[in-house]
N, C-alpha and C positions, 0 to 999 in steps of 0.2 A: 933393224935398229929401232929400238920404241923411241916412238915420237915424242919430247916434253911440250909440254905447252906455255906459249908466250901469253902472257894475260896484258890486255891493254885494254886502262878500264879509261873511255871515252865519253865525255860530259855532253850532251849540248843541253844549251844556257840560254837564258837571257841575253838579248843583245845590251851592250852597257852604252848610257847616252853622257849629257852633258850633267844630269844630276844626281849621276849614280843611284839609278833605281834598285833598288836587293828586291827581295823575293824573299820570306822565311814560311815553314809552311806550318800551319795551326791546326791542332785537330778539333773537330767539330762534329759535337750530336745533333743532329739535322734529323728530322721525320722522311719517313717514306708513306705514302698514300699505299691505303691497302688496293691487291687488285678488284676485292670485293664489297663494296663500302654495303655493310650492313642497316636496315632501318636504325632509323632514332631510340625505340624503345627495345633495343637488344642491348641491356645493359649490364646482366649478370653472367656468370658463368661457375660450371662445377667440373670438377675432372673423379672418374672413376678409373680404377686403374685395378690392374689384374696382374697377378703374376706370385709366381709357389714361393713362398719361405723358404724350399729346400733348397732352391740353386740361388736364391738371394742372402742371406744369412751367410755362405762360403765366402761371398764378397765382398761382409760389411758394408750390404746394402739391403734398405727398410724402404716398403711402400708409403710411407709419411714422408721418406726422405724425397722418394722421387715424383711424389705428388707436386712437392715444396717447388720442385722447379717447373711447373707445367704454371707459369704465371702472363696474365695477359695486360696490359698497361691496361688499356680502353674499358673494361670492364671488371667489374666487382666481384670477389670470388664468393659464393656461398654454398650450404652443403645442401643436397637435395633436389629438388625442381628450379632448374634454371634455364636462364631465353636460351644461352649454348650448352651441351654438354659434349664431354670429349669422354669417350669411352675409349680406353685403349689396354692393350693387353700385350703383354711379354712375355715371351718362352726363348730357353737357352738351348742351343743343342752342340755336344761336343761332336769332331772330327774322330777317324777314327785312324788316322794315319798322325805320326809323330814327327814334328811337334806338334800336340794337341791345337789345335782354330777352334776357337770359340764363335758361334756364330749367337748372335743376338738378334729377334725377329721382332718387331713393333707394327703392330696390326692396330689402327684404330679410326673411328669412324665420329664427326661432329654431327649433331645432332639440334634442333630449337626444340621450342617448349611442348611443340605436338607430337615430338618425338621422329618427325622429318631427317632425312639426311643432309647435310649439307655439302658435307665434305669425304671423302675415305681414302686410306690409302695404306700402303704395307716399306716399311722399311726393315733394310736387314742392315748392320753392322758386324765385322769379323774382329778376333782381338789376333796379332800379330807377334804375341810373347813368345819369346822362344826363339825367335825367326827372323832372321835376318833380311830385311825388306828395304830397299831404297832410301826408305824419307824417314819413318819412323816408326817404335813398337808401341804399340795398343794394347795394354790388359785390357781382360775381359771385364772388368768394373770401368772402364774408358769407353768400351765399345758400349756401353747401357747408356752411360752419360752423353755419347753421340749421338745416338739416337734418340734421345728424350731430346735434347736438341733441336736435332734435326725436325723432327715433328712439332715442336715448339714454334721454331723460327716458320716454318712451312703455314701453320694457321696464323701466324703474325700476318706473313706477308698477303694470306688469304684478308683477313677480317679485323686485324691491328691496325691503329699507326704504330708502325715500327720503329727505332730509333735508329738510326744510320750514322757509323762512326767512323767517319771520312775526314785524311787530311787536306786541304787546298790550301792553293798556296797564295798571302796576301801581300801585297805590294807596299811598302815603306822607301825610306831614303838614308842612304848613308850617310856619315855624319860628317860634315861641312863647317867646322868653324869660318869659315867665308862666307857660310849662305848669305844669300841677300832677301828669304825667303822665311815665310815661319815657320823654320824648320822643327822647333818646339811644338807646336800645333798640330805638324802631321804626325810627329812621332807619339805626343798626346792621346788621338785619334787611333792609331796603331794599338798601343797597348790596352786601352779602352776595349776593342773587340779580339784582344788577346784575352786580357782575361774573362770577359764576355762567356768566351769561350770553354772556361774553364768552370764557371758557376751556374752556367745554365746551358740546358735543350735549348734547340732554338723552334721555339714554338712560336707561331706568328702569331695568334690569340693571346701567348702569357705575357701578362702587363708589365709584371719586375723585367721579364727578360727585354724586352720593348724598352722602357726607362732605360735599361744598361748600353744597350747599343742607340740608341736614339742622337746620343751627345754627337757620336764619331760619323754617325750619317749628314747629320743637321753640320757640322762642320767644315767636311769633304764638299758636301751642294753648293755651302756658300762659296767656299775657296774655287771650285771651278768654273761661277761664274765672274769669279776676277782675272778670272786667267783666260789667254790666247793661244789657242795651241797651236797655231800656226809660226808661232815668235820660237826658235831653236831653244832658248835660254826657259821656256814657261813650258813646252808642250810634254816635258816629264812629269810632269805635276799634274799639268792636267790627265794625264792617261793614270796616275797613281789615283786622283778622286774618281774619276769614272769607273776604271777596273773593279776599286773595292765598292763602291756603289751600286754596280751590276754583280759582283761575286754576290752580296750580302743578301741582295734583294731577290737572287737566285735562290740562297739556299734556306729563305724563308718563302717560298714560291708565290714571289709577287714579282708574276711572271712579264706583266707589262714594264715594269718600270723597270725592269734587269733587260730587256729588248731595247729598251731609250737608252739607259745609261753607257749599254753595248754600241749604240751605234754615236753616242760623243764619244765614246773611248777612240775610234775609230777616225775620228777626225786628228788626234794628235801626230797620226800619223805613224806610230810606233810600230815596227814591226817585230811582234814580241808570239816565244811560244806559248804563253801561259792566257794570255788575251785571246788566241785560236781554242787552247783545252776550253774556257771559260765561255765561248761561244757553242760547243758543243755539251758543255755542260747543262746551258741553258735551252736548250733543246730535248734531251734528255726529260729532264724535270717538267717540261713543257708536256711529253708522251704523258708523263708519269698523271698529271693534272689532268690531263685533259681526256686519260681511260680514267680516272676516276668518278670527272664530272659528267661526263659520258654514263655511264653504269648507273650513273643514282635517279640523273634524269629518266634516264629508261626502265628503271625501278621503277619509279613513280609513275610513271605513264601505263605502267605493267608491259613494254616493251620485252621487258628482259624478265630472267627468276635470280633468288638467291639459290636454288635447287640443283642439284643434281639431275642432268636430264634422261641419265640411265647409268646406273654403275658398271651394266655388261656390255651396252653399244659400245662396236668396235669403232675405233677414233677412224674418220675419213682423211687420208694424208694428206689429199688435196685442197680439201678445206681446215685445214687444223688452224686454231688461234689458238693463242695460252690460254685465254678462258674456258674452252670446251674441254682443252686437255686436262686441263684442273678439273671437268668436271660440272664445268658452270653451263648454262645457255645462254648465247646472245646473237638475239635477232637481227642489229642493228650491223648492216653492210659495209656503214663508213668503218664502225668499229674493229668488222673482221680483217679489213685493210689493213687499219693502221696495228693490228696486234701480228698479222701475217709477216710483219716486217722485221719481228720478234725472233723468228724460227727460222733457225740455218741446220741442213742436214750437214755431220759431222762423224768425229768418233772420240774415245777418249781410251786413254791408256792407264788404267787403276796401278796402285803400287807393287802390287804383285804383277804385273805385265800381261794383264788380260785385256785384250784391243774386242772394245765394243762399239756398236756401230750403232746408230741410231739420229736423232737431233738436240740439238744445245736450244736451252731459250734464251734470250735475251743476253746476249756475250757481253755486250757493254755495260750493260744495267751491273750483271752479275761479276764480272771479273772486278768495279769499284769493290763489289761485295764480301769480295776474297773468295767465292765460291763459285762454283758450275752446276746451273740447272740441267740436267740430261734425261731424252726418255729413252733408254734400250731399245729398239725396234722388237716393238710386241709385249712389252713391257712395261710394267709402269714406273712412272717418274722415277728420280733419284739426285738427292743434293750431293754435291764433293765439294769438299774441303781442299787447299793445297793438296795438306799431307794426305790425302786420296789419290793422288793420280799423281805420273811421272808427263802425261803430255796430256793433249786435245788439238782438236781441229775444228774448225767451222770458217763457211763463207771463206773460204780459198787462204786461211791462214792459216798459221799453227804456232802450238803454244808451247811453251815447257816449264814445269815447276822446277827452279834452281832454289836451293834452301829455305825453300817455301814460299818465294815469292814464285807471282807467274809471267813468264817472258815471253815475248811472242819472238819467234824465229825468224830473220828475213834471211839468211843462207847458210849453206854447210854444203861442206867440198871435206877430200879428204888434207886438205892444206888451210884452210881456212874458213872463220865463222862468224857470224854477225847476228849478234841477240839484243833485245831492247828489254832495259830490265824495267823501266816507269817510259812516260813520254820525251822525258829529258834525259834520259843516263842509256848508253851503247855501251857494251862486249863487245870486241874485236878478237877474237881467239884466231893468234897464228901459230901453226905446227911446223917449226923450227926445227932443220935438220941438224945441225949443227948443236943442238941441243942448249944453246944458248939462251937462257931465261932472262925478260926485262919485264917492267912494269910501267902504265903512266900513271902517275901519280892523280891519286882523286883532290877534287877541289868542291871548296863552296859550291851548296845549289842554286844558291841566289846571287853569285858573285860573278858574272860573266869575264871579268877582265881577269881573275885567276886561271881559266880555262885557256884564255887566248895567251898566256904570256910562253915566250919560247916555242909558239906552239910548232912551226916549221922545223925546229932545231929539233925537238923530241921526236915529229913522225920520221922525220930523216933516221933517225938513231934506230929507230921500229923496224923500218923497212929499209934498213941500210944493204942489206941482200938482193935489195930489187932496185938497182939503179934506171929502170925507167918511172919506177915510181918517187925515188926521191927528187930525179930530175923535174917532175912535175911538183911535186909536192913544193920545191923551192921556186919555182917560177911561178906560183900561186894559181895554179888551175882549180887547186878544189878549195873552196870557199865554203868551210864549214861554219864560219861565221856565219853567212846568210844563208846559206839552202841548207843545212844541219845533214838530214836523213840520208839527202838526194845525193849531198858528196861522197858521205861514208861507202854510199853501196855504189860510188866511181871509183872511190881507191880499191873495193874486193873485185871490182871486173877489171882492174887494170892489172894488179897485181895476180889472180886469176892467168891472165892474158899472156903477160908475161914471165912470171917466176913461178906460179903454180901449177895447179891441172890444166892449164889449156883446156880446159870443159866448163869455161863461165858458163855459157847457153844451157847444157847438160843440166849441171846443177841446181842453176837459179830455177828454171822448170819442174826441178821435181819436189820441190818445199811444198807437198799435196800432201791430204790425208794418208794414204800407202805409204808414199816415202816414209814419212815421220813415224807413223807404226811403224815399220821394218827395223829402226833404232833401235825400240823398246822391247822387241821380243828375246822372253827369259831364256 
């Protein structure tokens, strides 16, 4: 009998206090620090680009046109002798099995002004038309613009500041005609770095941007020093100035004062998931900083090179850091530590279902990023997109693109499955024999008391086929309110246990690299 599938789409939230804290989330262009901070006087750049009129013209594509997108913030474009140059060149080659694959090949090499290499690297992109593939089709005019792209984004990240367009999530108060608090001021405040948001990068050098947010910082400071957060009635308040005080100063990386403002948050006492993300964010950004300032010092000292320290030396696996893999030298031992901690051996599954083995960089940095850094073993690099790949693994996890977002897996049985689609939102996928289809209803992201209402009454309804589980589930053993994760994966080893595979142990064990490829094979 084919199995239907029970979709139970499962929140966790914010815990909700006395003065009903929300959560809305903002999007935000924030910089990234290049991995290779270029001298001072590398201030120009030119791009030369190669590629036949006869397979561009088929596609309604001109090498003006795709020059136009090879653009770098950091630097000035002009034609001829410049500090960078990017030479890079395109060739098309069709399949010769039907449907026609277009493969598109992007070979190019940076260059400074003495004609030095700096950078080189080969990307391919395939177009998908015709062809029925998992995630999505690719014309061969998509596959050029991916790869122009892709190499784009690739020297950003080398020798740009980047722009990073990330949403987090900032803390306000719901609305209280009772407050006894100024609750005009912090919503004031709020919207203030709302639209902040909206009219500017957050550049910590631009003045206008500085002026804009300036008011809603200088307000939060003052208000947390009125407040006690120790008083039940005040200590929302104060974790709401802290929170956005260490988020803001985070994602303009001033990275002491986001370490201060994290640890008053922390006196409120609040035990909140977004104050935990917000602490590893701050971290994060910390790496990001501190290989930067890392790299320039040892520039300067002539520790390090901007060079290439061979294009043919084969990578040593045991010592690899992102920067050698890139291509770069660095002498400096603390450095290769702290980037060693970057590279997790892994594999990933492309949307055609080809299981490639090799390592991921930087999983955390890159999955905010929407993408996966990978090197093929023997190989060289390769960015993916979502709609690239159906899975990945690294560092004893694994991943899966569901509608192009990416979810990390914590189980699968043939009865039941547990997928985390962000840090707050759970899949519960039960295979209901009985064929009987229900759903839980989605709620607010920042509204924790939505989440909690009827919540016993609805898992009973879910799991009404596993009476040892609803028996617990109403005697309140799992308390998804405060342990979120921890409960979710007691109710799949109970349920497991008793109404399902009898194979929790089994199963939960083999969410490894192999397992999870075994899925995706075409």
């Amino acid at each position: 009998m084919k199995k239907s599938l029970l979709f139970v789409f499962l929140l966790l939230s914010v815990s909700s206090y006395a003065q009903k804290v929300k959560f809305t989330d903002i999007p935000v262009r924030s910089l990234i620090y290049p991995v290779t901070p270029l001298p001072e006087n590398f201030k120009t750049y030119s791009v030369k680009l190669d590629a036949s009129d006869n397979w561009l013209k088929p596609l309604s594509l001109t090498r003006e046109e795709l020059k136009s997108k090879i653009k770098f913030d950091s630097f000035q474009p002009v034609e001829g002798q410049a500090d960078l140059t990017i030479n890079a060149k395109i060739t098309k080659t069709d399949s010769e099995s039907q449907p026609v694959i277009v493969t598109i090949n992007l070979s190019y090499e940076v260059l400074d002004n003495q004609g030095r290499t700096l950078k080189k690297d080969n990307i391919q992109k395939s177009s998908t038309q015709g062809a029925s593939y998992p995630n999505t089709i690719v014309t061969p005019k998509g596959a050029v613009y991916n790869a122009i792209d892709e190499m784009v984004y690739s020297i950003h990240e080398s020798y740009d500041y980047a722009v990073n367009e990330g949403t987090f999530f900032f803390a306000h108060l719901k609305k209280d005609d009772e407050a006894t608090y100024d609750y005009i001021g912090f919503e004031k405040a709020f919207a203030d770095v709302k639209n902040t948001a909206t009219d500017y990068i957050w550049k910590p050098n631009d003045q206008a941007f500085k002026a804009s947010i300036q008011p809603a910082l200088n307000y939060w400071d003052t208000q947390k020093d009125k407040l006690d957060p120790t008083k039940k009635e005040q200590k929302n308040l104060y974790f709401v100035c802290t929170y956005n005080l260490a988020l803001i100063n985070t994602l303009i990386y001033n990275i002491a004062d986001a370490e201060k403002y994290a640890a008053l948050m922390d006196k409120s006492d609040v035990k909140d998931l977004w104050g935990n993300q917000l602490k590893k964010e701050i971290e994060k950004r910390k790496r990001w900083k501190t290989e930067h300032d890392t790299f320039k010092e040892n520039l300067a000292s002539g520790k390090t090179s901007i060079y290439r320290s061979s294009a043919t030396a084969p990578v040593d696996k045991q010592k690899a850091t992102v920067n050698n893999l890139l291509g770069i030298s660095n002498t400096n031992p603390g450095q290769d530590a702290l980037n060693q901690q970057a590279i997790q051996k892994g594999f990933v599954v492309t949307a055609k279902g080809d299981t490639l083995h090799g390592e991921i960089l930087d999983i955390d940095v890159n999955i905010q990023k929407r993408q996966i850094e990978f090197i093929p073993t023997g190989k060289p690099k390769q960015i993916f997109k979502p709609t690239d790949l159906q899975a990945f693994s690294a560092a004893g996890a694994s991943y899966e693109i569901i509608a192009t977002a990416i979810c990390r897996r914590y189980y699968k049985s043939p009865d039941i499955e547990l997928v985390y689609l962000t840090v707050n939102k759970a899949w519960l996928f039960l295979f209901n024999k009985s064929n009987t289809i229900g759903e839980y209803p989605s709620v607010d992201l920042g509204d924790a008391a939505a989440y909690m209402v009827n919540y016993k009454k609805k898992m009973v309804e879910i799991f009404k086929s596993c009476p040892d589980v609803t028996k617990k589930i109403n005697s309140g053993t799992y308390n998804i309110k405060s342990n979120k994760a921890d409960d979710l994966m007691k109710i799949v080893q109970d349920y497991e246990t008793s109404c399902g595979s009898q194979n929790f142990e089994k199963y939960n064990k083999k969410i490894s690299a192999e397992y999870m490829a075994s899925f995706y094979q075409p």
